[in-house]
C-alpha positions as CSV (number, residue, x, y, z in Angstrom):
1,X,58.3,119.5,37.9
2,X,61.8,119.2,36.7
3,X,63.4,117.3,39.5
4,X,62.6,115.5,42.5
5,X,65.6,114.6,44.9
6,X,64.4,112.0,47.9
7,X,66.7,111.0,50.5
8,X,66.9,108.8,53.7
9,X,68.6,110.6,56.2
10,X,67.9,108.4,59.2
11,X,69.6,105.7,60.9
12,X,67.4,102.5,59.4
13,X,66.5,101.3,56.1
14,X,63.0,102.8,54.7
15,X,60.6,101.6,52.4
16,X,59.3,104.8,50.4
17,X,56.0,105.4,47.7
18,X,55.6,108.4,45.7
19,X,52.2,108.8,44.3
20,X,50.8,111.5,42.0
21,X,47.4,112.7,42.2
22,X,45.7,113.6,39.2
23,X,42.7,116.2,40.5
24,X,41.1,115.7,37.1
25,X,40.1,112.0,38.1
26,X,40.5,112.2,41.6
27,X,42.5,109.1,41.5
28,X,46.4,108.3,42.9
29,X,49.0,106.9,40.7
30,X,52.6,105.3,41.5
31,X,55.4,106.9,40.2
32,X,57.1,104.6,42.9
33,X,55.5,101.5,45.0
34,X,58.1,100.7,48.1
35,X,61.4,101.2,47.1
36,X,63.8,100.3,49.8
37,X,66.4,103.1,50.6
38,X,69.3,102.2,53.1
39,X,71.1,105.3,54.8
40,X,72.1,108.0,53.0
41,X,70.9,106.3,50.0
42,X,68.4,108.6,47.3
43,X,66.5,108.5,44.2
44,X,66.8,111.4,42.0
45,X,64.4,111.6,39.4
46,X,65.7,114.3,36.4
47,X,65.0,113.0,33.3
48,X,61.3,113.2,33.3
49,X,59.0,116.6,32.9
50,X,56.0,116.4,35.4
51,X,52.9,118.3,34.3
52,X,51.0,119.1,37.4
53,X,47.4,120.6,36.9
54,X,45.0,123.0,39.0
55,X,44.8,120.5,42.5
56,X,47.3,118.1,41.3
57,X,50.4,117.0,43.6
58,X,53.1,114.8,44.4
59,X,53.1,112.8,48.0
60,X,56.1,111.2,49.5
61,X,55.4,108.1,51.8
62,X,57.8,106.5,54.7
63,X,57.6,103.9,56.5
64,X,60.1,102.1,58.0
65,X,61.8,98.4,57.6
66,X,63.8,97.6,60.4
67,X,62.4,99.2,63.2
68,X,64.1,101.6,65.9
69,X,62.4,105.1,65.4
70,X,60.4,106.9,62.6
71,X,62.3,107.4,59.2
72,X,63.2,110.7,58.1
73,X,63.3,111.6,54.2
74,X,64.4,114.6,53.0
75,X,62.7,115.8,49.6
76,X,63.5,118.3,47.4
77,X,62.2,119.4,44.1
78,X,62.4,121.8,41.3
79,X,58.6,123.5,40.6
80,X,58.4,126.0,37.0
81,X,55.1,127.7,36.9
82,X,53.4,128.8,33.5
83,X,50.5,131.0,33.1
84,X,48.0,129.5,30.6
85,X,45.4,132.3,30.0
86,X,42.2,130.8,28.9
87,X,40.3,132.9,26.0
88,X,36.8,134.9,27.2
């Protein structure tokens, strides 16, 4: 993964976690824990290469701060796919 965009396009400020899970050890890490985006604010993450493997992937996580409805984050992201042929 070569870029991953996150926005907050609602009206309140929300709190957002992305995680990556790693199928190989069946365990979540944080790439983010609970960054606080205000409206129309984002996070664009370009400068790092993200290796995902065979049942590996990235979650996104709302919630919202300040009340008054559920949050709304847009996400988009940039996915190259490589075939690795493994030897017989």
């Amino acid at each position: 993964m070569s870029l991953l965009f996150i926005t907050n396009a609602s009206a309140n400020d929300t709190d957002i976690e992305v995680k990556w899970y790693r199928a190989a050890d069946t365990t979540s890490y944080f790439i983010l824990g609970s960054k606080n985006l205000g409206t129309g604010e984002f996070i664009q993450f370009t400068d790092a290469f993200i290796v995902l493997e065979a049942g590996d992937y990235i979650t996104i996580e709302p919630s919202n701060t300040s009340g008054g409805g559920s949050p709304v984050i847009d996400v988009f992201c940039t996915v190259e796919e490589f075939f690795n042929p493994q030897a017989s």
